[in-house]
KELOTI-500280 format. One record per atom (N, C-alpha, C, O): x, y, z negated. Coordinates in nm, 2 decimals. Layout:
BEGIN
       x       y       z
       X       Y       Z
...
This chain:
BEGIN
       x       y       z
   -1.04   -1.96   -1.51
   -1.07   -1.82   -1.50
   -1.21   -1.79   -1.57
   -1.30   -1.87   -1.55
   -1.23   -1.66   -1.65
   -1.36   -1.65   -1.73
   -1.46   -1.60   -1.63
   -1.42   -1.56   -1.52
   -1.58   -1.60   -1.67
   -1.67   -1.51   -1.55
   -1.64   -1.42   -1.56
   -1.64   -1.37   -1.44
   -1.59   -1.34   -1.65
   -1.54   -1.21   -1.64
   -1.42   -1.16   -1.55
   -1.42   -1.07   -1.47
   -1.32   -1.25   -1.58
   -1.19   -1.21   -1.47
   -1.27   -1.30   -1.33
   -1.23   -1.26   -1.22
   -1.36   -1.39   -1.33
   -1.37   -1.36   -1.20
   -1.47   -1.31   -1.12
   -1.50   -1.34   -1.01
   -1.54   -1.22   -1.21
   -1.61   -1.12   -1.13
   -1.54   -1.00   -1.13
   -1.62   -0.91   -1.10
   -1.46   -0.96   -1.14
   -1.33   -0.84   -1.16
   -1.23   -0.88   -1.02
   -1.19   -0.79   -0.95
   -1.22   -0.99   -0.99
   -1.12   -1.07   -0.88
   -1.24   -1.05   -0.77
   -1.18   -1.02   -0.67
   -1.32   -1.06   -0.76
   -1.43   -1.07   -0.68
   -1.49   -0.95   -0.66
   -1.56   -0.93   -0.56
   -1.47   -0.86   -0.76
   -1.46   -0.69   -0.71
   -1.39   -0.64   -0.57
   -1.41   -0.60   -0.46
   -1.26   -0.70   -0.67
   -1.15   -0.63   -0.62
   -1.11   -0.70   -0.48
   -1.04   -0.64   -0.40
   -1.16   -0.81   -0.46
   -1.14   -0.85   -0.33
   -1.21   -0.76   -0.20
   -1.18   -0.72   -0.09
   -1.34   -0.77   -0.30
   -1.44   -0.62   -0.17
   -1.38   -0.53   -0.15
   -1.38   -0.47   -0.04
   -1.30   -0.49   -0.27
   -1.23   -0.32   -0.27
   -1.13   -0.33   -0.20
   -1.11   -0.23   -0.12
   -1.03   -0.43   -0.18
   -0.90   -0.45   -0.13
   -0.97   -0.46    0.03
   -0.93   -0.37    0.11
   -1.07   -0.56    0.08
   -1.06   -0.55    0.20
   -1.13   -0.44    0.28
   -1.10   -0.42    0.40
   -1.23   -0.36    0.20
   -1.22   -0.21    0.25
   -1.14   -0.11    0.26
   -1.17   -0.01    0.33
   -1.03   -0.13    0.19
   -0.97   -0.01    0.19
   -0.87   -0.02    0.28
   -0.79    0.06    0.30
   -0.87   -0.17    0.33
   -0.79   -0.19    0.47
   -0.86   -0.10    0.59
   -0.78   -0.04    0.66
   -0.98   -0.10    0.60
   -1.01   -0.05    0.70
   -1.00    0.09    0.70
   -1.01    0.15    0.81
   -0.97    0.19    0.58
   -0.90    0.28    0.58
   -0.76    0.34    0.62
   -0.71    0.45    0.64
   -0.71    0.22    0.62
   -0.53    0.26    0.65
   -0.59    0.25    0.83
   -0.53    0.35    0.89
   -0.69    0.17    0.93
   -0.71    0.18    1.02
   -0.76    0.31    1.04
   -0.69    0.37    1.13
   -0.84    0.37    1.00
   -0.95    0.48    1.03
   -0.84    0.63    1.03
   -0.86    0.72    1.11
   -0.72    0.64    0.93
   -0.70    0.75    0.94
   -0.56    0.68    1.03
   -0.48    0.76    1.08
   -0.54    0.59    1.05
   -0.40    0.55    1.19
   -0.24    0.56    1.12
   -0.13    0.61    1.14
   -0.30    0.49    1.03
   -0.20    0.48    0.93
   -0.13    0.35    0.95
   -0.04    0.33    0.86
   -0.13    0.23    1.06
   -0.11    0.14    1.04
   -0.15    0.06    1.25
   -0.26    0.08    1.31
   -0.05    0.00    1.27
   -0.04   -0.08    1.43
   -0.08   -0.21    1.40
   -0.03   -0.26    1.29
   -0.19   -0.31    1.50
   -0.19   -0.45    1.50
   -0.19   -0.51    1.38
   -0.29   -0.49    1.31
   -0.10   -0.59    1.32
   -0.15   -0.66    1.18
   -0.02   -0.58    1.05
    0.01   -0.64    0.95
    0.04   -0.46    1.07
    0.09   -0.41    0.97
    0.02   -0.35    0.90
   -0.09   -0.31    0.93
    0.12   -0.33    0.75
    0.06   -0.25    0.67
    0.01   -0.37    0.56
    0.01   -0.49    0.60
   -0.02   -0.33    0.45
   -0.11   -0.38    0.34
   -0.14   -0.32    0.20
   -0.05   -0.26    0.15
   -0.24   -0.32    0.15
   -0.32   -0.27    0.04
   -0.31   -0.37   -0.04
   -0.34   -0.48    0.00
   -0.27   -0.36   -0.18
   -0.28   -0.48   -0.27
   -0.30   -0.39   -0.42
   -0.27   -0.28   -0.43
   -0.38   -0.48   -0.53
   -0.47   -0.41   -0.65
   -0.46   -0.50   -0.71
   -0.49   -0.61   -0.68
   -0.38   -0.44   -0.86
   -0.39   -0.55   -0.97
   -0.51   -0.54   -1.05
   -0.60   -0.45   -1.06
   -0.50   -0.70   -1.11
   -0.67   -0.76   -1.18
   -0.60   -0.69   -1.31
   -0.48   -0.70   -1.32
   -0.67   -0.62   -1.39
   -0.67   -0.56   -1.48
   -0.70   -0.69   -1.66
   -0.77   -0.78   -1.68
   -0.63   -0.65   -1.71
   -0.60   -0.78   -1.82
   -0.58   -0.91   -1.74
   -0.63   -1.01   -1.78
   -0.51   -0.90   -1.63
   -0.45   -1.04   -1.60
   -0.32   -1.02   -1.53
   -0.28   -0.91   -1.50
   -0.28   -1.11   -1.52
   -0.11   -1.12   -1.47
   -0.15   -1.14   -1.31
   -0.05   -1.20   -1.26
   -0.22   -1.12   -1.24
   -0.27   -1.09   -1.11
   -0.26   -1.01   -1.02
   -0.22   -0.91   -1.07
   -0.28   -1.00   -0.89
   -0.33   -0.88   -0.78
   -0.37   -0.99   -0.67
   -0.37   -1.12   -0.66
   -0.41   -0.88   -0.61
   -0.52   -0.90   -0.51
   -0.43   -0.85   -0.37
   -0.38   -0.74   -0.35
   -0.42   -0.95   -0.30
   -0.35   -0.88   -0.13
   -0.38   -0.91    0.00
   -0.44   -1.02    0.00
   -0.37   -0.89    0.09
   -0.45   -0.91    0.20
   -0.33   -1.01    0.28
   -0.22   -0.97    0.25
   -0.35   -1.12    0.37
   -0.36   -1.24    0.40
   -0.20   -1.17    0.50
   -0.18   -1.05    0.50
   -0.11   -1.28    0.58
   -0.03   -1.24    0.66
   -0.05   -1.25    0.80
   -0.10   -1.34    0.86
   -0.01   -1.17    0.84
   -0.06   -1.12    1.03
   -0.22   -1.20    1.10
   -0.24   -1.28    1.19
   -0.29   -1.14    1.01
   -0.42   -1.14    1.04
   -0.50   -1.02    1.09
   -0.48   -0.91    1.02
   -0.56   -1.03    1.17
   -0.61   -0.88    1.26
   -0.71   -0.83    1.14
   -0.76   -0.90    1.05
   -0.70   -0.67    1.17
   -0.76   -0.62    1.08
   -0.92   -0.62    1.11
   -1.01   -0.59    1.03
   -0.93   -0.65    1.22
   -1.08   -0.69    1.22
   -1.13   -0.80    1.16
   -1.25   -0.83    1.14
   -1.05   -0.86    1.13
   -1.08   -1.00    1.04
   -1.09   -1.01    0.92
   -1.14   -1.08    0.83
   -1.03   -0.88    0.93
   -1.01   -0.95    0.70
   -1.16   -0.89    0.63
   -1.21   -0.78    0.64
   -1.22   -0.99    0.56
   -1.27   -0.98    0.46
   -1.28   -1.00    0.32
   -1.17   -0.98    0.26
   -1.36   -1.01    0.26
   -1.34   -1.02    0.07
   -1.29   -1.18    0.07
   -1.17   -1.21    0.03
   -1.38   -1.28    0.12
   -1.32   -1.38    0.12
   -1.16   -1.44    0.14
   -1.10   -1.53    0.08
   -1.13   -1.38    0.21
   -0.97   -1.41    0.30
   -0.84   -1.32    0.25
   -0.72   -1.31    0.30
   -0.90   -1.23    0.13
   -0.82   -1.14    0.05
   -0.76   -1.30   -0.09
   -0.81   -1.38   -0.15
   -0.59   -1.23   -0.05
   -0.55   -1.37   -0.16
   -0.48   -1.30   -0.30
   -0.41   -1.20   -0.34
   -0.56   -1.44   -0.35
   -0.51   -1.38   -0.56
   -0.34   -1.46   -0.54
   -0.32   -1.56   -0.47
   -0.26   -1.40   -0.61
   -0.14   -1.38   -0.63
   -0.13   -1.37   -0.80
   -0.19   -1.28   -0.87
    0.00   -1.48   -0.89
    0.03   -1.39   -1.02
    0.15   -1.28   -0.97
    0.17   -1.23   -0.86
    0.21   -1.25   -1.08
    0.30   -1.15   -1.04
    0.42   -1.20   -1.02
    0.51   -1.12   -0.98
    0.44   -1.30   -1.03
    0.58   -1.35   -0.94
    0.53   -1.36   -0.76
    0.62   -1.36   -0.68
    0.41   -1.37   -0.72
    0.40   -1.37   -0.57
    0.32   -1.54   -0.56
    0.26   -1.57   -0.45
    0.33   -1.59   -0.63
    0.28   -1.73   -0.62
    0.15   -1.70   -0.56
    0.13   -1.58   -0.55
    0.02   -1.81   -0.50
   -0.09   -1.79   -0.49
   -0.13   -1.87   -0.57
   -0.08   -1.97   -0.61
   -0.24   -1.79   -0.61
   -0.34   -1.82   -0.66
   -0.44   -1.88   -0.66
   -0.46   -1.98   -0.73
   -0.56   -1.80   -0.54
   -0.65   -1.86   -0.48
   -0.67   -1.77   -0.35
   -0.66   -1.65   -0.34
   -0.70   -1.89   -0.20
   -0.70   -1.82   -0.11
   -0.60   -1.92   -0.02
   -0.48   -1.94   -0.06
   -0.67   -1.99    0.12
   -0.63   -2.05    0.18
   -0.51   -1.99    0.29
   -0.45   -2.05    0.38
   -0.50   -1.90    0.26
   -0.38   -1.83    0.34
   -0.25   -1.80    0.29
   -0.23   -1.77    0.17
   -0.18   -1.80    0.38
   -0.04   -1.72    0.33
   -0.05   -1.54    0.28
   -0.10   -1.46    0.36
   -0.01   -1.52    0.20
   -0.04   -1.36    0.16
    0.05   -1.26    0.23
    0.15   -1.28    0.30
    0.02   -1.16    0.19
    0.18   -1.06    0.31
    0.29   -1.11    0.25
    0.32   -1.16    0.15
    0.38   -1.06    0.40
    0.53   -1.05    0.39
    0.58   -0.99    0.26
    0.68   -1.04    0.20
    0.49   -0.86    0.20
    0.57   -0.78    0.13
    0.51   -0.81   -0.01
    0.53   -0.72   -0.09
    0.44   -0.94   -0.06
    0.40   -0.95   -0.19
    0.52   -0.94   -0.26
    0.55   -0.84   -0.32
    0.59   -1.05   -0.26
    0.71   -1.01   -0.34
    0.74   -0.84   -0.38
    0.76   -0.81   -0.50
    0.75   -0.76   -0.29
    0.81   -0.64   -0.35
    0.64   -0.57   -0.41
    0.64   -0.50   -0.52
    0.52   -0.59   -0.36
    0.43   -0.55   -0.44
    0.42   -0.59   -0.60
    0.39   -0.52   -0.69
    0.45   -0.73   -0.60
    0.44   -0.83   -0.75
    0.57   -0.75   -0.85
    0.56   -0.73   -0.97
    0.68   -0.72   -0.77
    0.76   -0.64   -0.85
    0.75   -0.56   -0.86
    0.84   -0.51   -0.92
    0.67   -0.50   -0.81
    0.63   -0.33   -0.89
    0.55   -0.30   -1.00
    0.56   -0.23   -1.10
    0.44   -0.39   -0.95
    0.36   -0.41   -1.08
    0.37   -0.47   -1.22
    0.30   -0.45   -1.32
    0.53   -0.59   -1.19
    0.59   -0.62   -1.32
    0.63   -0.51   -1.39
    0.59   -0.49   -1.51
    0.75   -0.39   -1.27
    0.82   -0.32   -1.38
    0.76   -0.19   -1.40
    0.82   -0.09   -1.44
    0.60   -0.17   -1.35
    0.55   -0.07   -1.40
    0.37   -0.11   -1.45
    0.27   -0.15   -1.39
    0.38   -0.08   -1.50
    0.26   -0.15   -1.56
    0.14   -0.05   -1.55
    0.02   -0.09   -1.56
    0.19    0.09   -1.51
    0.04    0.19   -1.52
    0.01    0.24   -1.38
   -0.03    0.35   -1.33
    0.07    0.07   -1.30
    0.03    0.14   -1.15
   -0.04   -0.01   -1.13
   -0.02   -0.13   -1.16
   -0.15    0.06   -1.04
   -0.33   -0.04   -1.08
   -0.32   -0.06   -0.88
   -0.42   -0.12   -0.84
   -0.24   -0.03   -0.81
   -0.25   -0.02   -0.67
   -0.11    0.01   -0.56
   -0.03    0.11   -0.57
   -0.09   -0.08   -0.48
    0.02   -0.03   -0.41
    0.01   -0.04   -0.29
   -0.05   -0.14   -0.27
    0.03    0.04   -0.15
    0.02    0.00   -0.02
    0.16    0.03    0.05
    0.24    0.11    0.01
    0.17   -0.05    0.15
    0.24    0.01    0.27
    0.20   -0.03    0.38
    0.16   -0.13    0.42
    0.24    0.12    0.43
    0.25    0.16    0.62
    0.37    0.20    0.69
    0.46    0.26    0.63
    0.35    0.18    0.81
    0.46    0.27    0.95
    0.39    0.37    0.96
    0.34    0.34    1.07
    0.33    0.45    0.94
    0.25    0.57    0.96
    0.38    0.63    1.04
    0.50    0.63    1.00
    0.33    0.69    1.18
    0.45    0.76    1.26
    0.55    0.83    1.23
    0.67    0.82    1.25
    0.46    0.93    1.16
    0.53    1.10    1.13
    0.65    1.06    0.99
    0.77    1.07    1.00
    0.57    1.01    0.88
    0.63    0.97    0.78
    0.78    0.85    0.78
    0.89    0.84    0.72
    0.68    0.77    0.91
    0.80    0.64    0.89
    0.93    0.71    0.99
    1.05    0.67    0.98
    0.89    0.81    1.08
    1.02    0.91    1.15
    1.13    0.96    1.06
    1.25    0.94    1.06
    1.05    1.05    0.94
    1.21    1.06    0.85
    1.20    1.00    0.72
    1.24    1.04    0.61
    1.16    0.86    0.75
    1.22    0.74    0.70
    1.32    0.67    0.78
    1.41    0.60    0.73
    1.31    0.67    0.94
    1.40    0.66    1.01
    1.55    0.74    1.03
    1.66    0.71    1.08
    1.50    0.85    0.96
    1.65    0.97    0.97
    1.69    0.95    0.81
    1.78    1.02    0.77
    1.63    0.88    0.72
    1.70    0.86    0.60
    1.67    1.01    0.49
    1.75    1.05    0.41
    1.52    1.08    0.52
    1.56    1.20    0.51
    1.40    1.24    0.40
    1.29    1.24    0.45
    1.42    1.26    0.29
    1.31    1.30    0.23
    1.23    1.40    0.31
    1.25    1.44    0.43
    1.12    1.44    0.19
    1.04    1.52    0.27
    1.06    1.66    0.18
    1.04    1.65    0.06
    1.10    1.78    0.22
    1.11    1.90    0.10
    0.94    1.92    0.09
    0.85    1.88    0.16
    0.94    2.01   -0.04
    0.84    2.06   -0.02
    0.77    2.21    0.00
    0.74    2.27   -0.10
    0.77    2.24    0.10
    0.69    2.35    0.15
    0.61    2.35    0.20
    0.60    2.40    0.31
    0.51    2.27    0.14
    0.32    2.33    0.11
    0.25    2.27    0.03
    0.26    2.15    0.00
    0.15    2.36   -0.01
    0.09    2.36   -0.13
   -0.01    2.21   -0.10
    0.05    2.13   -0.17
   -0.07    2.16   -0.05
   -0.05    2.01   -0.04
    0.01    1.92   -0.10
   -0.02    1.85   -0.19
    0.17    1.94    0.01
    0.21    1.84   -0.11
    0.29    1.86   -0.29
    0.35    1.78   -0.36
    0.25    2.02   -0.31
    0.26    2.01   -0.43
    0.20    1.96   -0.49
    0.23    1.91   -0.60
    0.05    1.95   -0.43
   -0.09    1.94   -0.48
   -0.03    1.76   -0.56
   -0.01    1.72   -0.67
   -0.02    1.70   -0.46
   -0.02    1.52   -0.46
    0.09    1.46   -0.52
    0.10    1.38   -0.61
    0.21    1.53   -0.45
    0.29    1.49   -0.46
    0.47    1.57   -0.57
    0.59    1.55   -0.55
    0.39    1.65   -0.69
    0.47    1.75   -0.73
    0.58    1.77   -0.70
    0.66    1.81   -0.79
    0.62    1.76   -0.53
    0.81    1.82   -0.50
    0.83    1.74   -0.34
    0.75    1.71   -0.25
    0.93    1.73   -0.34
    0.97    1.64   -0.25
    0.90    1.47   -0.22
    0.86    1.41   -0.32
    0.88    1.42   -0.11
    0.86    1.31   -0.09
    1.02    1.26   -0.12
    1.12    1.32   -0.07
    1.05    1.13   -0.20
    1.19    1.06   -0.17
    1.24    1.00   -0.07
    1.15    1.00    0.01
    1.33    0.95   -0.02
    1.35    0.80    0.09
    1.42    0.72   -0.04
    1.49    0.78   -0.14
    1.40    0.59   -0.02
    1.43    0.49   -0.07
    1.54    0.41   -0.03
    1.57    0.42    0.09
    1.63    0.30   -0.12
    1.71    0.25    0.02
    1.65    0.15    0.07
    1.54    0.11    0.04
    1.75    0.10    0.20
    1.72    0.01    0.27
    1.72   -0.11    0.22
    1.80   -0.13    0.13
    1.62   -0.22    0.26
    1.60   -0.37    0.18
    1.54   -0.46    0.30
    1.44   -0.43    0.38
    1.59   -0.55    0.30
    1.50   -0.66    0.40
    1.40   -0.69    0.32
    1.39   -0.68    0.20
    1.29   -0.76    0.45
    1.16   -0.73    0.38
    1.19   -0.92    0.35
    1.27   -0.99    0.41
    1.11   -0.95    0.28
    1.10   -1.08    0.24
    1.11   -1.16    0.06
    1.07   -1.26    0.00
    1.18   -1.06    0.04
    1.22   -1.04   -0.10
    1.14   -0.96   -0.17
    1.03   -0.92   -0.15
    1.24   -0.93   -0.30
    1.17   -0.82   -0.41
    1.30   -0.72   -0.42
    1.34   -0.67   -0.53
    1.36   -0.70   -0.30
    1.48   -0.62   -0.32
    1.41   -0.49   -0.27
    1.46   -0.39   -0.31
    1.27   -0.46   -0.18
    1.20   -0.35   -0.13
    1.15   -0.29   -0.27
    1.18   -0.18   -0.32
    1.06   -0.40   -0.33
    1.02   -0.37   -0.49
    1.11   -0.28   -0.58
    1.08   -0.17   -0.63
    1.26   -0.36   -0.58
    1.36   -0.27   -0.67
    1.38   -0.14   -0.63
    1.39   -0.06   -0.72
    1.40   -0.10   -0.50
    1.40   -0.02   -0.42
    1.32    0.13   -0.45
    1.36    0.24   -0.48
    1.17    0.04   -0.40
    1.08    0.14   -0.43
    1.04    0.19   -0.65
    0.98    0.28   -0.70
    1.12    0.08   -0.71
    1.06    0.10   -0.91
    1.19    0.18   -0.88
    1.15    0.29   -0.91
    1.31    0.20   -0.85
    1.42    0.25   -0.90
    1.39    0.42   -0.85
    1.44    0.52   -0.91
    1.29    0.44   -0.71
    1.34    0.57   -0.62
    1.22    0.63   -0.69
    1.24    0.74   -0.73
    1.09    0.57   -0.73
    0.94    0.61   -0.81
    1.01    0.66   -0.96
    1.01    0.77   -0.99
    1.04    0.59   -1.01
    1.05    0.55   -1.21
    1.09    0.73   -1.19
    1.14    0.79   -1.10
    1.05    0.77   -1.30
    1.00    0.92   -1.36
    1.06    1.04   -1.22
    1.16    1.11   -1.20
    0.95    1.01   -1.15
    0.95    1.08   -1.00
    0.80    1.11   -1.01
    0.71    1.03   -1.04
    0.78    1.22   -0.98
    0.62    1.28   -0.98
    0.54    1.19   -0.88
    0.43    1.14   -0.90
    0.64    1.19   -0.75
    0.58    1.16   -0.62
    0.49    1.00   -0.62
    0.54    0.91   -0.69
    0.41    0.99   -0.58
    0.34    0.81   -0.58
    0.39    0.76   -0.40
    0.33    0.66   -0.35
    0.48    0.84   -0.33
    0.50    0.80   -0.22
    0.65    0.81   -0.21
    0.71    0.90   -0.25
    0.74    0.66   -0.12
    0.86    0.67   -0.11
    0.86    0.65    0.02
    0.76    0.60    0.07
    0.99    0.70    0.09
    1.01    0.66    0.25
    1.10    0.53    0.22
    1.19    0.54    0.13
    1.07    0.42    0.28
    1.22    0.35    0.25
    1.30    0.33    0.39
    1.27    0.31    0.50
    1.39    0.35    0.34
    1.42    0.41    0.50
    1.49    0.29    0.59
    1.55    0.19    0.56
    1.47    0.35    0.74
    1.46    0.24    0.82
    1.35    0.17    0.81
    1.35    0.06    0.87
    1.25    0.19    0.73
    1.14    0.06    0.73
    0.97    0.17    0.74
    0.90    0.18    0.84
    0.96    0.22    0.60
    0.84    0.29    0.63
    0.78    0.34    0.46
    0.85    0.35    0.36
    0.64    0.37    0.47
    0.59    0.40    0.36
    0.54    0.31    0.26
    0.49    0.20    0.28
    0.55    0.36    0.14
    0.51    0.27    0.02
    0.45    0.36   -0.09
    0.53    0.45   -0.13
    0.34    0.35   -0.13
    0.28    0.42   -0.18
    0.23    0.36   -0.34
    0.20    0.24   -0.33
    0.21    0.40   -0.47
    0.18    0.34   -0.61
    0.02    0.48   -0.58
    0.00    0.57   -0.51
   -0.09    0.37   -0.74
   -0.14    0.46   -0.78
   -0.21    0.44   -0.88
   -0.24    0.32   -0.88
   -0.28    0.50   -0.99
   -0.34    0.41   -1.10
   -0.48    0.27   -1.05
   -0.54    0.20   -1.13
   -0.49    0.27   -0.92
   -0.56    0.22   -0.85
   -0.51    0.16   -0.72
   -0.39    0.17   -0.68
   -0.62    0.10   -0.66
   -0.56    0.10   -0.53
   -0.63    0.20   -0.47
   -0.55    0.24   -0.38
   -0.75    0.27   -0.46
   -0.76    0.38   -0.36
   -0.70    0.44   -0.39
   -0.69    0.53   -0.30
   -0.61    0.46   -0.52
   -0.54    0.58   -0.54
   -0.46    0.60   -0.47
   -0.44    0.70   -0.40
   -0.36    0.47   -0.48
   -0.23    0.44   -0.37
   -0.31    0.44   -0.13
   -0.25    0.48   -0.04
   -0.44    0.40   -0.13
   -0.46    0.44   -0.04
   -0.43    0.61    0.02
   -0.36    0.65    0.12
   -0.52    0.69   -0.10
   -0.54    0.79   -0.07
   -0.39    0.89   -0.10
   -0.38    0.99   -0.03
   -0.33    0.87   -0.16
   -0.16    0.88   -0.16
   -0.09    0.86    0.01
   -0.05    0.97    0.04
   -0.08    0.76    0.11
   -0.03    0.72    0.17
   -0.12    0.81    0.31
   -0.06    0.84    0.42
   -0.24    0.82    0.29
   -0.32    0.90    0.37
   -0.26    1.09    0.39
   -0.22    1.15    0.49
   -0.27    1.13    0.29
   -0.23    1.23    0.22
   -0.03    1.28    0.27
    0.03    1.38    0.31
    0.01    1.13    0.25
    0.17    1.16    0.29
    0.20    1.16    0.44
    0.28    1.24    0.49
    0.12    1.08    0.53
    0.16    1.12    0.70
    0.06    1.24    0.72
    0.04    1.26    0.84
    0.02    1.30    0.66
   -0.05    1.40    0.64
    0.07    1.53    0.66
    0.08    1.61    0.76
    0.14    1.54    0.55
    0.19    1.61    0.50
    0.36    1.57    0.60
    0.46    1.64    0.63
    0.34    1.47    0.62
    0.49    1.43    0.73
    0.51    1.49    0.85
    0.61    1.53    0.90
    0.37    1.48    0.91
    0.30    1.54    1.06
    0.33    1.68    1.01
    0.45    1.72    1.04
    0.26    1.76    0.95
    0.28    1.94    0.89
    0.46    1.97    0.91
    0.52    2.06    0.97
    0.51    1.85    0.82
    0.68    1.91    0.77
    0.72    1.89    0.95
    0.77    1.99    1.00
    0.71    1.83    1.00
    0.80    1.80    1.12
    0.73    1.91    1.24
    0.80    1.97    1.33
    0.60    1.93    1.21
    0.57    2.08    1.35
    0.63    2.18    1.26
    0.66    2.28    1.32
    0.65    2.18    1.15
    0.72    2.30    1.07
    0.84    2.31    1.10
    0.89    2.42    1.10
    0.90    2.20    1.14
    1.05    2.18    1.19
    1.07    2.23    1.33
    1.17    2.27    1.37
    0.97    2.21    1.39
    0.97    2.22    1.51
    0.97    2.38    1.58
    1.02    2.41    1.69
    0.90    2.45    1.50
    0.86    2.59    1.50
    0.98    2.69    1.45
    0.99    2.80    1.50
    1.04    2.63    1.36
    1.13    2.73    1.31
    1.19    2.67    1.17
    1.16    2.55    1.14
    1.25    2.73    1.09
    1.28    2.69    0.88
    1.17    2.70    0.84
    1.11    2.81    0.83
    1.13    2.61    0.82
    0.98    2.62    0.71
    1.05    2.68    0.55
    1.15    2.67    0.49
    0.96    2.73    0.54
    1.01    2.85    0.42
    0.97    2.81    0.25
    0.86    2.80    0.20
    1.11    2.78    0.18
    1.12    2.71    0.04
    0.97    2.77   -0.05
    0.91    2.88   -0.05
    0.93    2.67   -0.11
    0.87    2.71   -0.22
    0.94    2.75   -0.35
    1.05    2.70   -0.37
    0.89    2.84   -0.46
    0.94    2.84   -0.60
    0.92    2.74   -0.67
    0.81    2.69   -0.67
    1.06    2.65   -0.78
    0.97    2.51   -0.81
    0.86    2.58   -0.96
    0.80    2.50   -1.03
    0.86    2.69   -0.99
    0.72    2.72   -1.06
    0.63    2.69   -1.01
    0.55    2.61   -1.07
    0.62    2.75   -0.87
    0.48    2.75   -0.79
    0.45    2.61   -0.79
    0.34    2.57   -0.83
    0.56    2.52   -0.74
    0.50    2.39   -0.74
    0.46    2.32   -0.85
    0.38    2.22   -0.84
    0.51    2.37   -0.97
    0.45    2.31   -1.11
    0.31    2.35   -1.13
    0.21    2.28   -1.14
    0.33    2.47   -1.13
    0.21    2.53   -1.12
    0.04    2.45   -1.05
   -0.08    2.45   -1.10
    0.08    2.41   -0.94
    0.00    2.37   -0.85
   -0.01    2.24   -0.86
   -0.12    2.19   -0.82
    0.08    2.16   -0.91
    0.04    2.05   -0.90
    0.00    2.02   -1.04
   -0.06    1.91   -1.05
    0.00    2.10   -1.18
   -0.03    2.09   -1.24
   -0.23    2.12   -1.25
   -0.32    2.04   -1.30
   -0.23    2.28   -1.18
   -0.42    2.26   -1.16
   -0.42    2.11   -1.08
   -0.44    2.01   -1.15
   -0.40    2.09   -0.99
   -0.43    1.99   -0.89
   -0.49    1.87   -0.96
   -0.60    1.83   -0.95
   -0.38    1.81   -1.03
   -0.38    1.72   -1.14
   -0.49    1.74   -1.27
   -0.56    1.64   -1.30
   -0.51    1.85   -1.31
   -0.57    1.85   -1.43
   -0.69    1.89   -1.43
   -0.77    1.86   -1.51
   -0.72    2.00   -1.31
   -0.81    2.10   -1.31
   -0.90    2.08   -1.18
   -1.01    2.13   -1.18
   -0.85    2.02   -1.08
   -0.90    2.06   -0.95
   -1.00    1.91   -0.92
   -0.96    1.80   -0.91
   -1.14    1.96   -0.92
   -1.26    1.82   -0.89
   -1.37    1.90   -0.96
   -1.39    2.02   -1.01
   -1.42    1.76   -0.95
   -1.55    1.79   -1.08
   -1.53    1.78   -1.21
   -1.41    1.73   -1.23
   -1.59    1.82   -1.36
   -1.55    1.74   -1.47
   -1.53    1.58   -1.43
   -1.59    1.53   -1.34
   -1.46    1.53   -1.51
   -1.45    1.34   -1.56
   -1.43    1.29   -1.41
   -1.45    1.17   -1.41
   -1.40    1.34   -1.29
   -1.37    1.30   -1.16
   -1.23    1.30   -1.15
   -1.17    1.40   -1.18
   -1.14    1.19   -1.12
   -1.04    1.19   -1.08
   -1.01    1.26   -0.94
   -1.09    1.24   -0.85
   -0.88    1.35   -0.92
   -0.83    1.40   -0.80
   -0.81    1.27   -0.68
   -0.82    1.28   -0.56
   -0.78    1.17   -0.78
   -0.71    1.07   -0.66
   -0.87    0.97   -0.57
   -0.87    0.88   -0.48
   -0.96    1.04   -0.64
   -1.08    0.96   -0.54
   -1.11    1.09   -0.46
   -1.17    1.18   -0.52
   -1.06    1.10   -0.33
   -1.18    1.19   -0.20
   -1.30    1.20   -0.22
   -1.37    1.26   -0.13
């Protein structure tokens, strides 16, 4: 490895194990589920966090390098359950730099009813231009979750799928991006379901949603600031 890819791996190890503690902070995630994984950029690599290790534990160190078939790399641990379907996302999409998944409650609920999410509110036009999808079902252990989630994403606005019966899976040109995607969707899961609860939550125009998700996307920050960093 050059000094170069391995001070890039040694970035992203810091980055990967902070932004675990984000899927904690907004309760996106129970005991040792869940995981954040970030590919090494000019390498056939990612970065993923270790298997059923408390999240108080993980550090940069104990974050494991993986190529993209799921093999390790480097890193005395076994890597997540779900490397496999992370390694195969990143094969068959190449302009996604970050992937996570959670049980987040609200979201992993109508992932349990098999049931997208419509969209009526400007929110999730904002993130997610339309509907959240559900995905199908896949045991976890494989790269059949992977196919799953590249078949229900591939030219779908949304960077979030339900897979149903299981939970959330989120892509993004990054990995905070795919963080802040997955934050954003039990966000918007919690809203749809007290909207359900209250009465018909009331259709959007799909203009309005082009509309909105197109400022959102192009317009809405600072100059040279991406939307997908908070």
């Amino acid at each position: 490895m050059s000094p170069e890819l391995g001070a890039e791996v040694t970035r992203l190890r810091e980055q990967v194990a902070t932004l675990h503690s984000e899927l904690v902070r907004y309760g996106l995630v129970a005991w040792t589920a869940g995981n954040v994984s970030a590919r090494v950029p000019g390498a056939d690599l990612m970065v993923i966090k270790p298997s059923g290790v408390s999240y108080d534990d993980l550090r940069p160190a104990n974050m494991i390098v993986c190529d993209l078939d799921g093999a390790v790399v480097e890193g005395d641990l076994s890597p997540s359950s779900d490397t496999a379907a992370h390694a195969y996302v990143y094969r068959a999409m190449p302009e996604v730099g970050g992937v996570v998944h959670t049980h987040s409650s609200y979201a992993t609920a109508w992932a349990a009813c098999g049931e997208s999410i419509p969209c009526h509110l400007t929110a999730q036009a904002d993130e997610f231009g339309g509907e959240i999808p559900v995905g199908p079902f896949a045991l976890i252990g494989g790269d059949d979750i992977g196919k799953g989630i590249v078949a229900t994403l591939s030219g779908h606005r949304s960077p979030a799928v339900l897979m149903r019966n299981h939970g959330v899976f989120t892509i993004g040109k990054d990995a905070r991006a795919a963080v802040k995607a997955a934050v954003m969707c039990e966000d918007v899961a919690r809203t749809a379901h007290l909207a359900r609860t209250l009465g018909r939550p009331v259709p959007m125009a799909r203009e309005d949603i082009d509309s909105l998700y197109d400022r959102y996307q192009n317009v809405y920050g600072q100059p040279g600031a991406s939307s997908a960093t908070p």
